[in-house]
NUVO-952739 format. One line per field, with one value per residue (C-alpha): x, y, z. Coordinates in pm, 1 decimal, padded with zeros to 6 digits. Layout:
px <- (X:...)
py <- (Y:...)
pz <- (Z:...)
***
This chain:
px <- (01538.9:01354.9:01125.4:01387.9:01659.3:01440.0:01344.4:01721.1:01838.5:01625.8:01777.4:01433.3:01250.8:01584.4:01559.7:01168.0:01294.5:01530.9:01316.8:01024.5:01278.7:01381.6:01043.0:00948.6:01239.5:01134.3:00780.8:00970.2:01145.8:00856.5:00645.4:00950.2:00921.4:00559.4:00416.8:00564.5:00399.8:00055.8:00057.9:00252.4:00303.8:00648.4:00909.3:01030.3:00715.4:00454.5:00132.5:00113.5:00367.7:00094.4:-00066.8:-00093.9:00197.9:00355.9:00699.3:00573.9:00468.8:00806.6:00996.4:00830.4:00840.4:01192.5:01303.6:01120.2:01248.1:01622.6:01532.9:01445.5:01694.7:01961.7:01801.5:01767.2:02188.6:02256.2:02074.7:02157.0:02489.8:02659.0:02550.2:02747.3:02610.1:02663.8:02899.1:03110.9:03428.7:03409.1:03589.5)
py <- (-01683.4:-01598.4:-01283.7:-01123.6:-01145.3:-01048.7:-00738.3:-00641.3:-00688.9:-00512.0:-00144.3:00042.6:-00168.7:-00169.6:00257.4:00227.4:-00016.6:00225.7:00522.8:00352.7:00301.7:00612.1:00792.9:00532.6:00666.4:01051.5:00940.4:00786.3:01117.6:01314.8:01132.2:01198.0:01542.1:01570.9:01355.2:01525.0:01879.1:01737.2:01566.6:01730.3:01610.1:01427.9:01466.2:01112.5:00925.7:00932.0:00835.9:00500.4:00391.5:00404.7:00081.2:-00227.6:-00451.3:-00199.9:-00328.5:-00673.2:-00600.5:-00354.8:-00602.0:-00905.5:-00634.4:-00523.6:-00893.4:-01020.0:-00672.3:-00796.7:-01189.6:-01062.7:-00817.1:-01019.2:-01309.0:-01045.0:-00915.0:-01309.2:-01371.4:-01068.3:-00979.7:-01280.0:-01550.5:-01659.1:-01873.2:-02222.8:-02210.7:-01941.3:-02130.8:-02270.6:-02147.0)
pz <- (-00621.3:-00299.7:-00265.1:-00027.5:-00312.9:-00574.8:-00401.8:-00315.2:-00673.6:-00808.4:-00824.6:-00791.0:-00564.3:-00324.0:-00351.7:-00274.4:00027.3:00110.5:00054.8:00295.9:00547.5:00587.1:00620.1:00850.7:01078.5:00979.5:01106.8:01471.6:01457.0:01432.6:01676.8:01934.0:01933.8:01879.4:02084.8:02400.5:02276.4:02208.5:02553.2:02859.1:03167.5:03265.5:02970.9:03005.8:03039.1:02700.8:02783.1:02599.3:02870.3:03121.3:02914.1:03081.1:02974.7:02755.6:02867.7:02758.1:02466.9:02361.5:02453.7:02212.8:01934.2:02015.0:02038.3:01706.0:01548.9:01659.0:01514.1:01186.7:01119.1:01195.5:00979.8:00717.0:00728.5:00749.2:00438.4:00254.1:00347.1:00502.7:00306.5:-00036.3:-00318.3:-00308.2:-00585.8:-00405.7:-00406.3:-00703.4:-00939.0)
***
């Protein structure tokens, strides 16, 4: 059994998953409306988008983000046992 399926089975760890996941989008949340407060200026441009090769960088952590959730629902909710269709 591989870490990913022990973690998933497991009805408490899977609610602290779960749980972790959604303050992690609380925090995004938070830092959406917050972050335009704290600094003003133009309302559609945050002032880490001013760093050099910030679009570089989003997009390598929007594409890895993308290649491991998609490895993660393949794995997790895709995948059968070997012994699926054996009955």
């Amino acid at each position: 059994m591989s870490f990913l399926e022990r973690q998933l089975e497991d009805p408490v760890r899977f609610a602290r998953i779960k749980r972790g996941f959604y303050v992690f989008l609380a925090v995004v949340i938070a830092a959406e409306i917050v972050l335009p407060l704290v600094f003003p200026g133009d309302p559609h441009h945050l002032g880490f988008e001013s760093f050099p090769a910030f679009g570089s960088l989003y997009g390598l952590i929007s594409c890895v983000a993308i290649i491991v959730l998609s490895k993660l629902i393949g794995v997790v909710w895709l995948m059968k046992r070997e012994d699926h269709y054996d009955d």
